[in-house]
C-alpha positions as CSV (number, residue, x, y, z in Angstrom):
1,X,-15.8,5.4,-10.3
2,X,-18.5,2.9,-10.7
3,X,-20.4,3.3,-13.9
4,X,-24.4,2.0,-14.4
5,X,-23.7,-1.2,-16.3
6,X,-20.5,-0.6,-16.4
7,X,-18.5,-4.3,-15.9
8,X,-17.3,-5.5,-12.5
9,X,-13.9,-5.1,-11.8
10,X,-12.0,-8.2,-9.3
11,X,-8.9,-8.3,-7.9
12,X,-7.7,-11.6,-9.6
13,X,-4.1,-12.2,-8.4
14,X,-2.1,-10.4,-5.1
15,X,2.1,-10.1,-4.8
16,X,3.5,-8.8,-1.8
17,X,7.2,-7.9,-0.5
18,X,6.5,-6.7,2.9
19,X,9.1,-6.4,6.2
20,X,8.1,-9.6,6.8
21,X,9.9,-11.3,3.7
22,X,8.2,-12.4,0.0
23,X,4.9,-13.7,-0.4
24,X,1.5,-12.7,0.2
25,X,0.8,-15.9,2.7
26,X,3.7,-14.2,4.7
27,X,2.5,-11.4,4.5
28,X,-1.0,-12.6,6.3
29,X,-0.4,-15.5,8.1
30,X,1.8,-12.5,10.2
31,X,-1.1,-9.6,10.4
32,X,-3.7,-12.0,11.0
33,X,-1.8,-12.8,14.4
34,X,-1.0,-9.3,14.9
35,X,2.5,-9.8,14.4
36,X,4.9,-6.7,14.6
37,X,7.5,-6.1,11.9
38,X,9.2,-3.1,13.5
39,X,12.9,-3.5,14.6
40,X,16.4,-1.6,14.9
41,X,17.6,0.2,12.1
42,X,20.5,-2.3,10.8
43,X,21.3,-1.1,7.1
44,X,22.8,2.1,8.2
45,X,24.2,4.0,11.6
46,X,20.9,5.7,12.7
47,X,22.5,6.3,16.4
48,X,22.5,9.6,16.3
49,X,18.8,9.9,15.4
50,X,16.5,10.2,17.8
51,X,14.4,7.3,15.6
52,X,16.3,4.2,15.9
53,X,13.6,2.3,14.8
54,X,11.6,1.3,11.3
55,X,10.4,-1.3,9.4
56,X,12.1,-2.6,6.0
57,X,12.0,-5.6,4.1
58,X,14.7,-8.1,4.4
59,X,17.2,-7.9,1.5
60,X,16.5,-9.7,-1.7
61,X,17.5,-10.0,-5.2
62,X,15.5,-10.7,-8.5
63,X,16.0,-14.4,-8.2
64,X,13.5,-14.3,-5.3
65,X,10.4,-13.7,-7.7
66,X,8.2,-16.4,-9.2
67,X,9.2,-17.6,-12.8
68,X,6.6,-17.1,-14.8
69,X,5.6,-18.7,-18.1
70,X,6.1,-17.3,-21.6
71,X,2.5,-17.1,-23.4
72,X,4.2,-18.0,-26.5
73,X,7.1,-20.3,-26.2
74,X,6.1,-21.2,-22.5
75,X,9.6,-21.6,-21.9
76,X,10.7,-17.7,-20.7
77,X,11.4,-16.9,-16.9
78,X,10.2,-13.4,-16.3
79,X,13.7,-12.3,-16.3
80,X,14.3,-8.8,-16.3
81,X,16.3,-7.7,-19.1
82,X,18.0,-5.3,-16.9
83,X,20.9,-5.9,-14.6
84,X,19.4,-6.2,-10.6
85,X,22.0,-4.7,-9.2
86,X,20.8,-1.8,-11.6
87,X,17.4,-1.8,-9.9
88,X,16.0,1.0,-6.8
89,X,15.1,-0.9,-4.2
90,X,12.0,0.1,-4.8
91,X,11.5,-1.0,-8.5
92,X,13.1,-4.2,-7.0
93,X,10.4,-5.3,-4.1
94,X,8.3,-3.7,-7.2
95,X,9.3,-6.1,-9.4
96,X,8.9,-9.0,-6.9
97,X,5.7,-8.4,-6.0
98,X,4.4,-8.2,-9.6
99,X,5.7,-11.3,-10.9
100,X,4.0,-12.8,-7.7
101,X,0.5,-11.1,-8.4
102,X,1.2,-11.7,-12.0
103,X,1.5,-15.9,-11.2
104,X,-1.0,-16.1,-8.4
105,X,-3.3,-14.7,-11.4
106,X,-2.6,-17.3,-13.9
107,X,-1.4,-15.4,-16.6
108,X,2.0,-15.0,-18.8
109,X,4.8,-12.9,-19.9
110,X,3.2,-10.4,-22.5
111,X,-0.6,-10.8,-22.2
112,X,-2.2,-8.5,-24.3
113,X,-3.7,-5.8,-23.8
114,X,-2.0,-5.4,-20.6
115,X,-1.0,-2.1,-18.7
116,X,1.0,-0.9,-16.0
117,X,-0.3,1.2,-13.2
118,X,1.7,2.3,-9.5
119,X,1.7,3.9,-6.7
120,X,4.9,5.7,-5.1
121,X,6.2,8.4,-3.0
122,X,9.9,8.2,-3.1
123,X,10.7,5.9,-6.1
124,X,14.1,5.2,-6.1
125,X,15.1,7.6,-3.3
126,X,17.8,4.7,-2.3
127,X,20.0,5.4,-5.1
128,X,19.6,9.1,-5.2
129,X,20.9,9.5,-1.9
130,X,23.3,7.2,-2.1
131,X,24.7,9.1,-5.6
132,X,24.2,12.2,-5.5
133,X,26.6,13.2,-2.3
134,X,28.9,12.2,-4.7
135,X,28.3,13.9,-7.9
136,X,30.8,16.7,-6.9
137,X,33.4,14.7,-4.9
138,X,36.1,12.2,-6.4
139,X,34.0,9.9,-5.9
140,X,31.5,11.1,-8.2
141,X,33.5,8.8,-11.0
142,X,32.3,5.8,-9.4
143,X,28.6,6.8,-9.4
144,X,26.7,4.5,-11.9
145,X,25.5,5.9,-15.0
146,X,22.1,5.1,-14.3
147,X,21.6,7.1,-11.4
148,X,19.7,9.3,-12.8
149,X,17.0,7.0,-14.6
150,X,16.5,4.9,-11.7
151,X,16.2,6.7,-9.1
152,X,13.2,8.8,-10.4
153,X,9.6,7.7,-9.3
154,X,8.5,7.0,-13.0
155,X,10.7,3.7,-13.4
156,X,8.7,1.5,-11.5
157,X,6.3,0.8,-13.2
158,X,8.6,0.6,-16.6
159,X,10.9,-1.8,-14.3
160,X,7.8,-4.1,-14.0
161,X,6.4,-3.6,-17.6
162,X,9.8,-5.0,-19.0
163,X,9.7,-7.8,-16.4
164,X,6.2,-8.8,-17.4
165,X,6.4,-7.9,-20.9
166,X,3.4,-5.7,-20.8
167,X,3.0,-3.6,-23.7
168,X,-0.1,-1.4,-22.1
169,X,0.1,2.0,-20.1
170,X,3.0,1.9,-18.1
171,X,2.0,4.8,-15.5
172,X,3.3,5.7,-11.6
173,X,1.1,8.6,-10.0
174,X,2.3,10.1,-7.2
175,X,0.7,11.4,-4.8
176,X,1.8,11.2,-1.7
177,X,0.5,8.5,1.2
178,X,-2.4,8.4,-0.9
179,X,-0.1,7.1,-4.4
180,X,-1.4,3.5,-4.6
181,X,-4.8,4.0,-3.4
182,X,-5.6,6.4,-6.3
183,X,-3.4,4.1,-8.9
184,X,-6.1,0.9,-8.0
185,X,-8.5,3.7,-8.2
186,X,-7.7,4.6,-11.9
187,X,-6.5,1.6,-12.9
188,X,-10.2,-0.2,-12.1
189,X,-11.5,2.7,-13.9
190,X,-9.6,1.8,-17.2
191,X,-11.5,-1.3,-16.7
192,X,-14.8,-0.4,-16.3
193,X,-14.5,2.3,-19.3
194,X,-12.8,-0.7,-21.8
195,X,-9.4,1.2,-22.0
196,X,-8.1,-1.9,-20.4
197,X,-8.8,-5.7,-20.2
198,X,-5.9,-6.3,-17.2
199,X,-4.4,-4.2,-14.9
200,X,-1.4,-4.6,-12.9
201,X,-1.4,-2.0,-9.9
202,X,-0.4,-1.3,-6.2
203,X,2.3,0.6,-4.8
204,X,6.1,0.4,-3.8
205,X,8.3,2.5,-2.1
206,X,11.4,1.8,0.1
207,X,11.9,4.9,2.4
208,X,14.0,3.7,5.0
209,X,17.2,5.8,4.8
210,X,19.2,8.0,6.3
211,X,18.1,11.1,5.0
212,X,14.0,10.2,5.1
213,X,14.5,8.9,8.4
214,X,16.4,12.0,9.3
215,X,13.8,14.8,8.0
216,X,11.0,13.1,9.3
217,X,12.8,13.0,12.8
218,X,13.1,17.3,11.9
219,X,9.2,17.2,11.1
220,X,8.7,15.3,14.6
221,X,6.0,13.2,12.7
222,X,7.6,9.9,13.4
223,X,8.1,7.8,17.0
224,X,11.0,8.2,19.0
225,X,9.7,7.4,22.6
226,X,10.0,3.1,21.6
227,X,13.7,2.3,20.7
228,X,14.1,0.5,23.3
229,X,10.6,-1.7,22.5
230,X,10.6,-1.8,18.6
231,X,7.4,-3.5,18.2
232,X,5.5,-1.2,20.5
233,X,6.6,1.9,18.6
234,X,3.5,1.8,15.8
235,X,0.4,2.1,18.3
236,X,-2.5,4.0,15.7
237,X,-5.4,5.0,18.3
238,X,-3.4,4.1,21.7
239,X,-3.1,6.9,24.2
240,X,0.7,6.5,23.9
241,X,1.1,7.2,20.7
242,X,3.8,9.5,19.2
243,X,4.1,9.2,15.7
244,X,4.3,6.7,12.9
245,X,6.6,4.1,12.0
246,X,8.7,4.4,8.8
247,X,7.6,1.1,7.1
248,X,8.7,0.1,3.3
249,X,7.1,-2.9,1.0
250,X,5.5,-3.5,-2.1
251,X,1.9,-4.8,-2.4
252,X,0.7,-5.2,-5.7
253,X,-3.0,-6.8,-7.6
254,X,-4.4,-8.4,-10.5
255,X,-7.3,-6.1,-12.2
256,X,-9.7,-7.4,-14.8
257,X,-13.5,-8.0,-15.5
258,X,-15.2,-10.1,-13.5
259,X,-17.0,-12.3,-16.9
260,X,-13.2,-12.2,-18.0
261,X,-11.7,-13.5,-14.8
262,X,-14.1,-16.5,-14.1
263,X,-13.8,-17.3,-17.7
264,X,-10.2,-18.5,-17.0
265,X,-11.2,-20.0,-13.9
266,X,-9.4,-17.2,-11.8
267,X,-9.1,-17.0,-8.1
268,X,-11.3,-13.7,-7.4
269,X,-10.5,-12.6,-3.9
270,X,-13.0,-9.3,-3.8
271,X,-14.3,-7.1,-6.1
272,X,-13.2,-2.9,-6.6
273,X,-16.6,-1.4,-6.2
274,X,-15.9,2.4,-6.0
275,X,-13.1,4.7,-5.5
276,X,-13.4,8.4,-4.2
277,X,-10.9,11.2,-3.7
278,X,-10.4,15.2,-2.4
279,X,-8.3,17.3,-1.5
280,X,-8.6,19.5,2.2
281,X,-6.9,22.5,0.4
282,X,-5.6,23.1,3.4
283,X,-2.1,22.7,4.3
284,X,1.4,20.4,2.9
285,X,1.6,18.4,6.2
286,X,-1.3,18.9,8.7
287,X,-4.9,17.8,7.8
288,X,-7.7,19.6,8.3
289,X,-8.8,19.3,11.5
290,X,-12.8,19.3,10.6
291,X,-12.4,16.5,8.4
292,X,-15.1,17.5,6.3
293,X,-13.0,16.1,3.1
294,X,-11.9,13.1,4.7
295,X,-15.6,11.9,4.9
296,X,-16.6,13.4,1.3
297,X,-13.8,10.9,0.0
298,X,-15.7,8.0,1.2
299,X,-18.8,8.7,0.9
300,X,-17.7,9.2,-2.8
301,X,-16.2,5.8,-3.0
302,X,-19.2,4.1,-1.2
303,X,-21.4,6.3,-3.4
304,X,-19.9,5.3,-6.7
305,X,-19.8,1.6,-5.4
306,X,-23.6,1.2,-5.5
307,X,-23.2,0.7,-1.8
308,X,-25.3,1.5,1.0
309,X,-23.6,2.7,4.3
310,X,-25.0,-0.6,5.8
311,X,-23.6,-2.8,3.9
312,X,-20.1,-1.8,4.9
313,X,-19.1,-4.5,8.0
314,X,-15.0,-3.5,7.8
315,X,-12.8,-0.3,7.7
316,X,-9.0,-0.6,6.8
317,X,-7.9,3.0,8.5
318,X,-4.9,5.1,7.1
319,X,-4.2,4.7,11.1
320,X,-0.4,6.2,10.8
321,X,0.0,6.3,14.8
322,X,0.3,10.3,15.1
323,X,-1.4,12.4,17.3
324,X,-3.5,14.4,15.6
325,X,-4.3,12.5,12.5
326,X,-5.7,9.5,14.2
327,X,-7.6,11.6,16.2
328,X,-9.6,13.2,13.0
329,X,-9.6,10.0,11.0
330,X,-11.8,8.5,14.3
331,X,-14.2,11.0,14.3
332,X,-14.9,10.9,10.8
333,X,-15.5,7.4,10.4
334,X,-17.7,8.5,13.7
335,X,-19.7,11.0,11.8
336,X,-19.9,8.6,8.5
337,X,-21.2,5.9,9.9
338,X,-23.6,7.6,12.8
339,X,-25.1,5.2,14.7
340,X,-23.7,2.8,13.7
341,X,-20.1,3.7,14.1
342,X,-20.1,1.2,17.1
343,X,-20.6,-1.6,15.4
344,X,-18.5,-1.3,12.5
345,X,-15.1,-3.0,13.1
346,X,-11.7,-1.6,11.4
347,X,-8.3,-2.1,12.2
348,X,-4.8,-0.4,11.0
349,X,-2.6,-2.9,9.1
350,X,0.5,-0.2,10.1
351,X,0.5,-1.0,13.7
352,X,2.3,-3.9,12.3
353,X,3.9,-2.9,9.1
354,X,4.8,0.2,10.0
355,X,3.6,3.2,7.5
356,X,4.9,2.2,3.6
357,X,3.9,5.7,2.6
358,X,2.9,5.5,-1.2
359,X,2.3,1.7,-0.4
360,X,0.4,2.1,2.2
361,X,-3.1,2.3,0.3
362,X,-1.9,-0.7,-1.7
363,X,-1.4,-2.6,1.7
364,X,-4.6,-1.7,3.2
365,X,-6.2,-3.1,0.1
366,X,-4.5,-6.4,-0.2
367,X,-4.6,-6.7,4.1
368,X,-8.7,-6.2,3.4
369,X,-9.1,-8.1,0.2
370,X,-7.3,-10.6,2.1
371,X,-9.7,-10.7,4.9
372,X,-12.8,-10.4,2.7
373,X,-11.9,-13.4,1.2
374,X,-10.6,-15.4,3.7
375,X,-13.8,-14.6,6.4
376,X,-11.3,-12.6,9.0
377,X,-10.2,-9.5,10.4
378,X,-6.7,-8.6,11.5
379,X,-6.1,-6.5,14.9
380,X,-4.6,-3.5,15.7
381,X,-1.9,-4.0,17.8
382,X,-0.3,-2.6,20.9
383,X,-3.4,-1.3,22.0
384,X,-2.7,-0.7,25.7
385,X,-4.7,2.2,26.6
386,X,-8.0,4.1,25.2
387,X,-7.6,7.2,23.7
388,X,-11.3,9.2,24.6
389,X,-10.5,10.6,21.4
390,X,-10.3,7.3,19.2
391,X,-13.3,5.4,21.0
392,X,-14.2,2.8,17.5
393,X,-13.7,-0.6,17.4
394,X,-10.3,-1.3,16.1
395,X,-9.7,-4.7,16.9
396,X,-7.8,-4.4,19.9
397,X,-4.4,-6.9,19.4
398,X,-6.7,-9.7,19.0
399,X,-8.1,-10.1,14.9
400,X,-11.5,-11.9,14.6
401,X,-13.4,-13.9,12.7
402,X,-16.2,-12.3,10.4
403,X,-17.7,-12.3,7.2
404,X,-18.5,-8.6,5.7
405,X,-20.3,-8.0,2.8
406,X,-17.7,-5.3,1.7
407,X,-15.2,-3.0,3.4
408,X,-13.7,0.2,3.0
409,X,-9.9,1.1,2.6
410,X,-9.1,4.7,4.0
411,X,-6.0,6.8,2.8
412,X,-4.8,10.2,3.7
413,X,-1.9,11.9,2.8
414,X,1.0,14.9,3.0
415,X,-0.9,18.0,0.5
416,X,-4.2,17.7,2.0
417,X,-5.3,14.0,0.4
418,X,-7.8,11.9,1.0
419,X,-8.8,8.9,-0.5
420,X,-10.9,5.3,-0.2
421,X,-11.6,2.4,-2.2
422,X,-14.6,0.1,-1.5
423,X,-14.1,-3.6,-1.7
424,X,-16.6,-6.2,-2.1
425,X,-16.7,-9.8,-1.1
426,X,-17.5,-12.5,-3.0
């Protein structure tokens, strides 16, 4: 929340690990052009599902990251202490994308002051599927250890604080779709209130499994109709849409003040203006229809941004390429922006990157911060035919060049969530 005087917060450095490989200029040089990253399911035997089809990121190790440069020796290498092969896959693309945010920023190992703050559904869901069908089998002597530790959520962010040697809050909220939305959220808040001079945040979760591809094939919330056309499969607002996606990636930022940022002759790529959040109250998996919470959230976050509804030219939507959920998500941004609404472009960055879940907010910030910055606005691809429900400009499979004065990142999730961040250009 935006406080009266209260110091601007900028996003000062951006990491990515998305299906497209490492680096954030990866990353956008591929949903600029409306690139799709959706392909067969290789890492496992998914035959027998009737989703054949997701997005994850290409396999990497640690060595993949950035070296970064000790503040006091300026000899270290942002090793992590622990062993890789130790990692979640999550923590891993975790710690990738920090060290990258972390470089792009210009700082080093062990800046002070320096806290920790992420966004993730599964955590290291990876491992404890892979371990725990063998707990109570012979094979359960083989099982590492460390299971346990790394599999749950809370390592992430503990993964990158020993990479980065960051002695601050070292914090993963989960909550949901909407986990690295509300961790950029609170971590620009700890800004603003001087509980923090830097903040790393963002989101990581690697999903893409047998078992979450399995029970999300028993929910019927994901696409089946497209194995045999992977890229077409993530369609948010197209009449053919059946369901999302299953996406994975890590997208993390650089938070600080703005005095604090241009002082060391920072890169500043948009500022965090206001965040807002609810809850519909209404049901684990299904929103609620009326959408009355969805549009509180962002009238919150443009609210506590100082902003005027005018002055927001871009909308990053949640856009998860189900039925119903795209459906409401359209008609609130109808009702938010009244009149308006026609004019207002937006785009979903998961008809290409399929849906990240925790991650997702985290990528819709970076995609937008991204195109604040760089004066353009990526598409939404495999738009094919109108939906009379979803009739807002969402950048049909073409992105264009514009220059918004600030844009607004939309994020719903599983438990009635809602939330949106407000982004300003610079």
């Amino acid at each position: 929340m935006a406080l009266s005087g209260s110091p601007r917060v900028v996003i000062s450095g951006i990491g990515v690990v998305s299906p497209y490989g490492v680096g954030r200029e990866s990353f956008w040089q591929h949903v600029s052009r409306g690139c799709s990253a959706t392909r067969p399911i290789v890492e496992f035997d998914a035959s027998a599902f009737p989703c054949t089809v997701a997005a994850p990121v290409p396999h990497l190790t640690i060595e993949d990251a950035p070296v970064i440069e000790h503040r006091a020796s300026g000899n270290g290498n942002g090793t992590a202490h622990a062993d890789a092969r130790r990692y979640s896959r999550a923590a891993l693309i975790g710690v990738v994308a920090a060290r990258e945010a972390w470089r792009d920023a210009g700082l080093r190992l062990n800046e002070p002051e320096a806290g920790v703050l992420i966004g993730s559904g599964a955590g290291g869901i990876d491992i404890a599927e892979r371990s725990y069908g063998d707990f109570f089998t012979d094979a359960g002597k083989h099982v590492t250890p460390y299971a346990i530790p790394v599999s749950i959520v809370g390592m992430i962010s503990s993964e990158i604080s020993i990479a980065l040697e960051l002695h601050g809050i070292s914090h993963v909220l989960s909550t949901g779709c909407t986990s690295s939305t509300d961790a950029i959220g609170y971590a620009s808040s700890l800004i603003r209130s001087g509980d923090a001079e830097v903040m790393l945040s963002g989101g990581a979760d690697a999903c893409v499994t047998p078992g979450m591809i399995f029970g999300f094939c028993k929910m019927r919330a994901i696409a089946t109709k497209y194995n045999d056309a992977p890229g077409e499969a993530s369609r948010p607002f197209d009449r053919g849409r059946d369901g999302f996606v299953l996406g994975e990636g890590a997208w993390m930022v650089v938070l600080e003040r703005e005095d604090r940022a241009r002082a060391r002759g920072a890169t500043i790529y948009a500022t965090v203006d206001g965040y807002g959040s609810t809850c519909d109250a209404y049901h684990r998996v299904q929103m609620d229809p009326s959408g009355e919470q969805i549009i509180r959230a962002m009238r919150l976050a443009i609210a506590r941004a100082g902003r005027t509804i005018e002055e927001i030219g871009y909308v990053n939507f949640h856009g998860t390429s189900t039925v119903l959920n795209d459906a409401v998500e359209s008609r609130c941004v109808r009702e938010l922006f009244g009149p308006r609404a026609d004019l207002v472009p937006g785009s979903s960055t998961k008809s290409m990157i399929g849906h990240p879940q925790g991650a997702s907010g985290a990528a819709g910030v970076v995609t937008s911060a991204l195109a604040l910055s760089r004066g353009f606005l990526p598409p939404t691809i495999n738009q094919r035919e109108c939906d009379p429900a979803c009739d807002l400009d969402f950048i049909p499979n073409i992105g264009r060049a514009a220059n918004p004065v600030a844009a607004l990142c939309n994020c719903l999730g599983f438990g009635s969530k809602n939330s949106a961040i407000v982004l300003g250009a610079i």
